[in-house]
C-alpha positions, -999 to +999 in steps of 0.1 A: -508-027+135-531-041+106-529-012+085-491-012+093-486-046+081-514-039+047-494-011+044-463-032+044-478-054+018-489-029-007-453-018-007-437-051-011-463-057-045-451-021-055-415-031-056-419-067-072-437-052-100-408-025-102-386-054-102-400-071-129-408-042-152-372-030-145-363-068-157-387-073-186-373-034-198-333-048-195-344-082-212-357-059-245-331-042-246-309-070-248-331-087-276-326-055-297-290-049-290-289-089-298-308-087-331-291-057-341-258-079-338-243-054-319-225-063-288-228-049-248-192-033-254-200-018-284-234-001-270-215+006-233-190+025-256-215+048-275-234+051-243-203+068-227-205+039-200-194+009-179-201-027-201-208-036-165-235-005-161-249-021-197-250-051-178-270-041-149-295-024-171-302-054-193-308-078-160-327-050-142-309-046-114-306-007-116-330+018-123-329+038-161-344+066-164-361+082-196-330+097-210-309+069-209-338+049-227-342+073-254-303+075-264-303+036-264-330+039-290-311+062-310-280+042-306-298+012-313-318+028-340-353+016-329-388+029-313-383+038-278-413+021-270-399-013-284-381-015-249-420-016-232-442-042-230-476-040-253-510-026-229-540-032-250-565-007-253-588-010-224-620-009-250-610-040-269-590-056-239-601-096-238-589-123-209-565-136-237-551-105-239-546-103-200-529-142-205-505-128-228-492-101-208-492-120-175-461-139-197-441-106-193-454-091-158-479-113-138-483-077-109-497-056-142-519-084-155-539-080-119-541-046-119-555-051-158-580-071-144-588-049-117-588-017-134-604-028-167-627-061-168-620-076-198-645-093-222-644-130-224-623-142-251 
């Protein structure tokens, strides 16, 4: 029952942090469309989709998948990876660092933590 319920657990984290990362991916996107001046209906129409699909993908609330990303950077004109947030390199990683990106997802600062130790700031 205990390794039911950890197991439980280990899921739930898993999906927040999908959550959020699916969240913190639709919020860039918007930034860029926003800064680029260009509006949801004009992107939705190059896109070949729904402005509501546009929607969904700029609050997180359905998945994208590499593809998709990669013609909204050519639509949009910009580095796929401008949709991601920045992971330091684990060599140089300091607590400050591991601040910063618990701004944009608080489950991936932990596993930072865990997974690298970084040097006092």
């Amino acid at each position: 029952m205990a390794k039911q319920i950890a197991g439980k657990m280990k899921i739930d984290a898993a999906d927040k942090a999908n959550g959020e990362l699916k969240r913190l991916i639709g919020k860039r996107i918007q930034t860029v469309r926003s800064r680029l001046g260009r509006t949801a209906k004009w992107v939705a129409i190059r896109m070949d989709i729904d402005r509501s699909t546009l929607s969904q993908i700029e609050t997180g609330t359905i998945h994208i998948n590499a593809v998709t990303l990669f013609k909204l950077a050519a639509i949009l004109r910009c580095d796929i990876q401008d949709f991601f947030p920045t992971v330091p390199d684990s060599s140089s990683l300091t607590e400050r660092d591991v601040e910063l990106f618990a701004q944009e997802n608080a489950q991936a600062a932990v596993f930072l933590k865990k997974a690298f130790k970084p040097k006092k700031s």
